[in-house]
C-alpha positions as CSV (number, residue, x, y, z in Angstrom):
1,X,-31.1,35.4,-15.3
2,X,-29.7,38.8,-15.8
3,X,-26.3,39.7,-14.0
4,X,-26.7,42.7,-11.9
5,X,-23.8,44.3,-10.0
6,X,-23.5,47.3,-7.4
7,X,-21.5,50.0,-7.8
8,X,-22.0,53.2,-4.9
9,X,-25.6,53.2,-5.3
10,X,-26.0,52.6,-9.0
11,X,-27.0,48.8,-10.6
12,X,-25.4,47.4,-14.0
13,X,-27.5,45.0,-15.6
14,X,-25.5,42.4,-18.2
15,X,-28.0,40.3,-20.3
16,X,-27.6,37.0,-21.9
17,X,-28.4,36.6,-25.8
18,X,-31.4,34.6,-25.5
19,X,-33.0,37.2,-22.5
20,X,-34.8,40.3,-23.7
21,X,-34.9,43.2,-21.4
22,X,-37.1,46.1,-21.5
23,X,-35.8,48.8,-18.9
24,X,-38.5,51.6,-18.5
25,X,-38.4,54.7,-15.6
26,X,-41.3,55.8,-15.5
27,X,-43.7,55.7,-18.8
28,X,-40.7,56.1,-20.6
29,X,-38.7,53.3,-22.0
30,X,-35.2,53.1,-22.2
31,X,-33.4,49.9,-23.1
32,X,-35.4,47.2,-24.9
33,X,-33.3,44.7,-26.7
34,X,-31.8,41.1,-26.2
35,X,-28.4,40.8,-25.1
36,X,-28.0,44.2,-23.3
37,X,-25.9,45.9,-20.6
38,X,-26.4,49.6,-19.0
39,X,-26.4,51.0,-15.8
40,X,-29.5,52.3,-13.7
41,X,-31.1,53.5,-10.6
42,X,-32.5,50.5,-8.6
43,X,-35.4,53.2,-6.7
44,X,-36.3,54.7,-10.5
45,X,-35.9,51.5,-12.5
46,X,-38.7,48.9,-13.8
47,X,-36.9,46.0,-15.6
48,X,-38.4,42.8,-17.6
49,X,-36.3,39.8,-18.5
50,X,-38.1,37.5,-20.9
51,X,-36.7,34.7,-22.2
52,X,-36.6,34.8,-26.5
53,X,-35.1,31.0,-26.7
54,X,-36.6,27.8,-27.0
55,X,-38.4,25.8,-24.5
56,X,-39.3,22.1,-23.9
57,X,-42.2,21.6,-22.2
58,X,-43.2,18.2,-21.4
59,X,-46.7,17.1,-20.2
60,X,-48.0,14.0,-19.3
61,X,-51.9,13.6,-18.6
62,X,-54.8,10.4,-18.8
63,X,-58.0,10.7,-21.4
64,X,-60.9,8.3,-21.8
65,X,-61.3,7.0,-25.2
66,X,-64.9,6.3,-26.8
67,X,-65.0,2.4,-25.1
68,X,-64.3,4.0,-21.4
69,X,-60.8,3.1,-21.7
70,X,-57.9,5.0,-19.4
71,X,-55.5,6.1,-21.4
72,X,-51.9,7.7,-20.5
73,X,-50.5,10.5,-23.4
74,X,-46.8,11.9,-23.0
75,X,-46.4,14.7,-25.5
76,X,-43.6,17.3,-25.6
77,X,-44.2,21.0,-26.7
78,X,-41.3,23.2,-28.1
79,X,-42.2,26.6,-27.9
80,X,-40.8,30.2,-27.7
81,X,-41.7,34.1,-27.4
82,X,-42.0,36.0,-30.5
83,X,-43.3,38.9,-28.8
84,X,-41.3,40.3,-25.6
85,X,-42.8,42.9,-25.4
86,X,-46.3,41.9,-25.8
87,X,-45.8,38.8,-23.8
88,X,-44.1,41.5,-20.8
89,X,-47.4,43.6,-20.9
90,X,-49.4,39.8,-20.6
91,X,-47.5,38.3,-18.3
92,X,-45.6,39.0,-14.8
93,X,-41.6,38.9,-16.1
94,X,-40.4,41.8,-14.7
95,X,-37.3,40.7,-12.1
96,X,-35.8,42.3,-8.9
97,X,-33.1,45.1,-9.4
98,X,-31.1,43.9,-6.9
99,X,-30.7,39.7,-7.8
100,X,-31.8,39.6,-11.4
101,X,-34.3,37.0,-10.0
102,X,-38.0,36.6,-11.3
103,X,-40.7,38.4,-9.2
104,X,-43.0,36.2,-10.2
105,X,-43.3,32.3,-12.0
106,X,-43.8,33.7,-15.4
107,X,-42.9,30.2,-17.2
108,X,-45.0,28.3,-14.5
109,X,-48.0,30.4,-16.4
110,X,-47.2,29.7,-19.5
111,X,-46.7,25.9,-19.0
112,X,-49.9,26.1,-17.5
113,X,-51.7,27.5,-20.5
114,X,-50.2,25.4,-23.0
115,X,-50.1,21.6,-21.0
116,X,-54.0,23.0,-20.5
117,X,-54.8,23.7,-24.0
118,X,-53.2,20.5,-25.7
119,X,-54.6,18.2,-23.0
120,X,-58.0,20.0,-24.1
121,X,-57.5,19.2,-27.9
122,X,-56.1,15.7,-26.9
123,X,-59.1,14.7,-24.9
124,X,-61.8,15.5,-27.7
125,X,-59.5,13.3,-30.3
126,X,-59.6,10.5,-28.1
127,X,-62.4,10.4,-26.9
128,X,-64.1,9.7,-30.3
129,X,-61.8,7.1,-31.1
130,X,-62.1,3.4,-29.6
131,X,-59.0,2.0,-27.3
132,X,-57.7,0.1,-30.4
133,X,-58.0,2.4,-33.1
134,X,-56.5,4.8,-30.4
135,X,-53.4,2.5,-29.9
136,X,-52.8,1.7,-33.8
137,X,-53.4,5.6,-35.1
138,X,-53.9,7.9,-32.2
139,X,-50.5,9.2,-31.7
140,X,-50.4,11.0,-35.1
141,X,-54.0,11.7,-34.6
142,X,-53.5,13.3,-31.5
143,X,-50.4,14.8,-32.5
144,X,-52.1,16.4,-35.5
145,X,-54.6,17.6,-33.5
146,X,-53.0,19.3,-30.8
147,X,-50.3,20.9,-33.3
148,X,-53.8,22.3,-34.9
149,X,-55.4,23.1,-32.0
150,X,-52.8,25.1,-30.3
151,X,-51.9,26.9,-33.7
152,X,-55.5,28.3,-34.0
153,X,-55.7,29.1,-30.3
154,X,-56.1,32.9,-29.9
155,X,-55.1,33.2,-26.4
156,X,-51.1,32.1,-27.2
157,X,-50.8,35.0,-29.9
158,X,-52.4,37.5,-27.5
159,X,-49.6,36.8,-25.4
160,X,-46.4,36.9,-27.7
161,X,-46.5,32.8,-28.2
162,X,-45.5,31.1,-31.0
163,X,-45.7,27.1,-31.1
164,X,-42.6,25.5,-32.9
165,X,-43.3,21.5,-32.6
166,X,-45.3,19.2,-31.0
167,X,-44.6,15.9,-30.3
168,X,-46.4,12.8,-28.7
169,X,-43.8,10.5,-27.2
170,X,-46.5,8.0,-26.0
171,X,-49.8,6.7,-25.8
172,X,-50.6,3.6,-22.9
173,X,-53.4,1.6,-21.7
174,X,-53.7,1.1,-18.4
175,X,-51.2,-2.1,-17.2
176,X,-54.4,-4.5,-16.9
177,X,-55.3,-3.5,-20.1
178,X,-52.2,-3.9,-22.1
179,X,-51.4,-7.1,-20.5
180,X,-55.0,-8.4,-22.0
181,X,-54.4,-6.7,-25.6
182,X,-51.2,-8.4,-25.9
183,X,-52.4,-11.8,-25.1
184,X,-54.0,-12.9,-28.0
185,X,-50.7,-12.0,-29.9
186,X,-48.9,-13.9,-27.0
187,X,-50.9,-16.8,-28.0
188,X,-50.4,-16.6,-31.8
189,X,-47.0,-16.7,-31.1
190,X,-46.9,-19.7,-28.8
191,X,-49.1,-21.9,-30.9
192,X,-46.6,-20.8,-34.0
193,X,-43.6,-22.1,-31.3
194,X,-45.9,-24.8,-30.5
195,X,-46.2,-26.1,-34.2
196,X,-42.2,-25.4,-34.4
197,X,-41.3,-27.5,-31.8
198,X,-44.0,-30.7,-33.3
199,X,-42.4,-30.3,-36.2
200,X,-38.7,-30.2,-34.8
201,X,-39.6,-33.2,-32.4
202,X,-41.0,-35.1,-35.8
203,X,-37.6,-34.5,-37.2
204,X,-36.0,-35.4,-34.7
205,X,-37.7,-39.0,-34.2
206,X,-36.9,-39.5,-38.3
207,X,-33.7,-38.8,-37.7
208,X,-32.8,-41.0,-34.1
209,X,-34.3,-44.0,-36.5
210,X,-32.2,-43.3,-39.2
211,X,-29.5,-43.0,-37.1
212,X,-30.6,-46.3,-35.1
213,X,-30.4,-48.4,-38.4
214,X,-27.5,-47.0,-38.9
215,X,-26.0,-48.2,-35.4
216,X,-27.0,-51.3,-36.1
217,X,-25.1,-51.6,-39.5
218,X,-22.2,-50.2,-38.1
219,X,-22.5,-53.0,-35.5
220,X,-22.5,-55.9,-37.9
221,X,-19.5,-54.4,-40.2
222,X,-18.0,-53.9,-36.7
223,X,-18.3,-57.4,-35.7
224,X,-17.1,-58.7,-38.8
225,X,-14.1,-56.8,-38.8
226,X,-13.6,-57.9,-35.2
227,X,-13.0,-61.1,-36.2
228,X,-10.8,-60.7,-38.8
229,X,-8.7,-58.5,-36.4
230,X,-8.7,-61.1,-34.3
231,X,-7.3,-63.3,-36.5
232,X,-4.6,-60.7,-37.6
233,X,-3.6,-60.3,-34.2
234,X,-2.6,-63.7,-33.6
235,X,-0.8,-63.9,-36.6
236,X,0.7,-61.1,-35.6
237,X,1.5,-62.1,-32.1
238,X,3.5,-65.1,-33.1
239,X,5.2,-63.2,-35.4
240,X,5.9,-61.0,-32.6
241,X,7.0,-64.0,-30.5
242,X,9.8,-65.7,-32.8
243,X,11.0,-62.2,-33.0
244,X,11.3,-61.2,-29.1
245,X,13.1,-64.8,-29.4
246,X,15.4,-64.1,-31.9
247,X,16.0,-60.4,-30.5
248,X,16.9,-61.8,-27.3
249,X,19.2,-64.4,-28.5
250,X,21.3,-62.1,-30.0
251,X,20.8,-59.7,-27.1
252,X,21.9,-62.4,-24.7
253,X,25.1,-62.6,-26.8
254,X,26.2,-58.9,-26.7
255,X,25.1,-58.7,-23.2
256,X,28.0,-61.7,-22.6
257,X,30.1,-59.9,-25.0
258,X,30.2,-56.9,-22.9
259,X,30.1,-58.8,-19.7
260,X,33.6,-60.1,-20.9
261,X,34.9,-57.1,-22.1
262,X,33.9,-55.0,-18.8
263,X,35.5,-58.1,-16.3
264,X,38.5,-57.6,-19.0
265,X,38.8,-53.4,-18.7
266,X,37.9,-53.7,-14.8
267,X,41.0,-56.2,-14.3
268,X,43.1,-53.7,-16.4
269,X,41.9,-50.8,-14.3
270,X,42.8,-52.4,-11.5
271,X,46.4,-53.4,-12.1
272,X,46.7,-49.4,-13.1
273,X,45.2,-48.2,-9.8
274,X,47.0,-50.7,-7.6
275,X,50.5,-49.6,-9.4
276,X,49.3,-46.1,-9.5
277,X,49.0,-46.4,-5.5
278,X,52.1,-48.3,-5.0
279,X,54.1,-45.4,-6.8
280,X,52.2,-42.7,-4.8
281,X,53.1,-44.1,-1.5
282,X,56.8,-44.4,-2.5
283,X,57.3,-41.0,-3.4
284,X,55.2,-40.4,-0.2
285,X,57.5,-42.2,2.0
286,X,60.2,-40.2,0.3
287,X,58.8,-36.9,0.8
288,X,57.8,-37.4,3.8
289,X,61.3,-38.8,5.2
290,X,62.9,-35.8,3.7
291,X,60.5,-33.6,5.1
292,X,61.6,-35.1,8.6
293,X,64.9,-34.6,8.0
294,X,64.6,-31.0,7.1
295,X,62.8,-30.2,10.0
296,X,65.2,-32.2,12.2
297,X,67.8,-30.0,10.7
298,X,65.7,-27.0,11.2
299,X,65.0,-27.9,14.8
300,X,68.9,-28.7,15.6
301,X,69.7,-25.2,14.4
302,X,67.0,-23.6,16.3
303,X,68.4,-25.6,19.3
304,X,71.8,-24.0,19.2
305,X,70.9,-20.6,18.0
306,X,68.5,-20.5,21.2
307,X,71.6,-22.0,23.2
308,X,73.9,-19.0,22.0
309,X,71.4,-16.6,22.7
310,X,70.4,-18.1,26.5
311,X,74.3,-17.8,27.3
312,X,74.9,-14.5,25.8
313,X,71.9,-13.5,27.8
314,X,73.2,-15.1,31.0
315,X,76.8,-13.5,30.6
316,X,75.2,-10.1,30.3
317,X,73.0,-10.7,32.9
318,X,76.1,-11.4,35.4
319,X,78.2,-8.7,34.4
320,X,75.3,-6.4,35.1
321,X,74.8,-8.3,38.5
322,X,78.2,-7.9,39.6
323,X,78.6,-3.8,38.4
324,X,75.0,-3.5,40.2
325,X,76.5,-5.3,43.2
326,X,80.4,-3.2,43.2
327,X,78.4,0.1,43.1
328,X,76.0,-1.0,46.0
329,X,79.1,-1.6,48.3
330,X,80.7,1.5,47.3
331,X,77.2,3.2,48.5
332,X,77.0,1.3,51.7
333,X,80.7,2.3,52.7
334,X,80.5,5.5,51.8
335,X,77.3,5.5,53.8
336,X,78.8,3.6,56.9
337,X,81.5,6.4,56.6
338,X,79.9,9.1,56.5
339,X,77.2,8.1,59.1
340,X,80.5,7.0,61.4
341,X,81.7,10.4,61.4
342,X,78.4,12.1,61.8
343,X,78.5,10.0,65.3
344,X,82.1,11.2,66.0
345,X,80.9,14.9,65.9
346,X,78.1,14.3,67.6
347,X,79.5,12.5,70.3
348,X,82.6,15.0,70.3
349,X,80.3,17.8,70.7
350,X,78.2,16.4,73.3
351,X,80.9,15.3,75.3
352,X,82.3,19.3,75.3
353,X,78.8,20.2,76.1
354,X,78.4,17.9,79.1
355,X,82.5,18.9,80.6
356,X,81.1,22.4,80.7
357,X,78.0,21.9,82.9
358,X,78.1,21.4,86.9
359,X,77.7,18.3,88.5
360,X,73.7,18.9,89.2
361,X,72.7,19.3,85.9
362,X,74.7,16.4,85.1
363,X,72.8,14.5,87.5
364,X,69.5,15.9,86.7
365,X,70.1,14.8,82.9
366,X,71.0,11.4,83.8
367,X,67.9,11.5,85.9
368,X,65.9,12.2,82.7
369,X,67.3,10.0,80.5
370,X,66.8,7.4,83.1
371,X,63.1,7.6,83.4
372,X,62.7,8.0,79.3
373,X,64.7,4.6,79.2
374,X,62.3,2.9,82.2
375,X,59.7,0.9,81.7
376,X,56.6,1.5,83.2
377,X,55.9,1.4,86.4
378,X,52.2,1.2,87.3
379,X,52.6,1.1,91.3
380,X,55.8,1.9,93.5
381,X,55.6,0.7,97.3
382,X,57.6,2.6,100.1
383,X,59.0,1.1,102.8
384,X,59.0,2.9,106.3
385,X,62.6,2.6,106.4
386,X,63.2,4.0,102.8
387,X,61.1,6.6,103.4
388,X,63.1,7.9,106.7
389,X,66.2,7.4,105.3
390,X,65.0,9.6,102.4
391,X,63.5,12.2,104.9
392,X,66.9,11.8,107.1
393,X,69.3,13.0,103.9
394,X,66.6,15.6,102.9
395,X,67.4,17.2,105.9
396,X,71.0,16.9,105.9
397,X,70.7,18.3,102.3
398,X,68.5,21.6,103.6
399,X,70.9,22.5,106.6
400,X,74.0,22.3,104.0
């Protein structure tokens, strides 16, 4: 398919190798050529793309042979246009000038016209020619035929269409039909696996008797050397027996051997550990008894260092007592003092403050500082007698 691109109204058509394009405007022809590239007018152009490589073009169809026997054919054409230009004027392969895409199915045409005239030339072959004949030669019959028949056809040169090769992949029966043509072969073949397995089953019995008669020799040489490995064994098993005996005589006398010398080297081991202990636990005993004295040395000097220090400590601490307790009594005396003559003034003052006042504010003051030093009185009961005596020096007081 051409590659056709836009450009402000104008088209550019890029062809492949293997696509001949014929660009005509009119009657008149412009481009023609495989492979091209050129720009055009979509409203004024008339393009053709037709395709110059070659094509497969596989066909399968069913023919009758001479017997009225369905047969199946698959056959492959290879075939390609010699002629663009002639096969352009023939056949619909002009393409849109917008895509690049046929207007038509040019190669739909084509396959039709070719599957058409080789099934044509395949039928008449086969169906002079009987199913087996058909099945043993008709492929390169048919083959040759078609290759013949499609060369001499007039119609394919008309159009610009040259045949390269023809092939015929297959020919078939119909399944039925095949499965009964092979069965007589089936059957040769079976009897022939038949006779093979006789013969192989003959063999086979020849060869279990030969080997049974020679079981049966074995059995009697077997046998006889049985016995005489029976009497070997027992010779061999007394021999065996005087010399286990022998062996463990002599093994019962190193085993006492080394019984001896173990109780021996265990008594020796013995004495060395116990004196090996004994000397441990006096230097033990000594150790330890000078460790106790070291630390009862240690302990007496802690004793007397801590002695020194709690008396030190204690002489300190009464000195500082008895400074703490001279300057306290120098503070309360001075204190006493001080407060002693702070009373003296105050008592000297208020003494020249009360011998300059009259006798009723004298009076009146002692009043007050009489009832602020009362208790208090919650009720107070009068007399009639109090009460005129009162009124009696009330009235004396007024008239004075």
């Amino acid at each position: 398919m051409a590659d056709i691109t836009r450009r402000l109204g104008w088209r550019h058509l890029r062809g492949a190798p293997t696509a001949h394009v014929r660009h005509h405007r009119g009657t008149k022809l412009l481009h023609d050529g495989p492979g091209l590239s050129f720009w055009f007018r979509a409203l004024t152009a008339a393009l053709s793309e037709v395709p110059v490589d070659d094509r497969e073009l596989a066909m399968t169809f069913h023919a009758r042979t001479s017997d009225f026997q369905d047969v199946t054919v698959q056959a492959t054409v290879t075939y390609r246009v010699s002629d663009p230009a002639l096969a352009a004027a023939r056949l619909d392969f002009s393409i849109d000038p917008d895509t690049g895409v046929w207007r038509g199915a040019p190669l739909e045409q084509l396959g039709t016209l070719l599957t058409e005239t080789a099934q044509q030339h395949a039928l008449d072959v086969l169906a002079r020619t009987t199913l087996s004949a058909a099945l043993v030669d008709g492929v390169a019959a048919v083959r040759e035929r078609v290759a013949v028949g499609l060369g001499a056809e007039p119609r394919l040169p008309a159009t610009g269409i040259e045949v390269v090769a023809v092939r015929v992949v297959a020919l078939r029966p119909e399944p039925e039909v095949e499965r009964a043509l092979r069965t007589p072969a089936r059957e040769l073949i079976q009897q022939e696996a038949d006779r093979a397995t006789y013969e192989r089953r003959a063999v086979a019995v020849e060869r279990e008797r030969a080997i049974a008669e020679n079981e049966l020799d074995s059995q009697i040489e077997l046998a006889r050397r049985e016995e005489q490995l029976v009497d070997q064994r027992g010779t061999n098993a007394r021999r065996e027996a005087e010399e286990h005996a022998a062996a463990d005589a002599v093994r019962a006398g190193a085993e006492a051997a080394r019984t001896v010398r173990l109780a021996q080297a265990e008594a020796e081991r013995s004495v060395k550990l116990a004196e090996a202990e004994a000397e441990r636990s006096v230097k033990l005993a000594e150790a330890e008894a000078e460790r106790s004295v070291k630390l009862a040395e240690a302990e007496a000097e802690r004793s007397v260092k801590l002695t020194d220090a709690e008396a030190a400590r204690t002489v300190k601490l009464a000195d500082a007592e008895a400074a703490r307790s001279v300057r306290l009594a120098r503070a309360e005396a001075e204190g006493a003092r001080e407060v002693g003559e702070a009373r003296a003034q105050a008592q000297a003052a208020w003494l020249r403050v009360h011998g300059e006042v009259d006798v009723a504010t004298l009076h009146a003051l002692t009043g007050t500082r009489l009832a602020e030093n009362l208790p208090n009185i919650e009720s107070v009961t009068v007399s009639p007698d109090v009460l005129t005596g009162l009124l009696a020096r009330f009235g004396t007081g007024e008239r004075a």
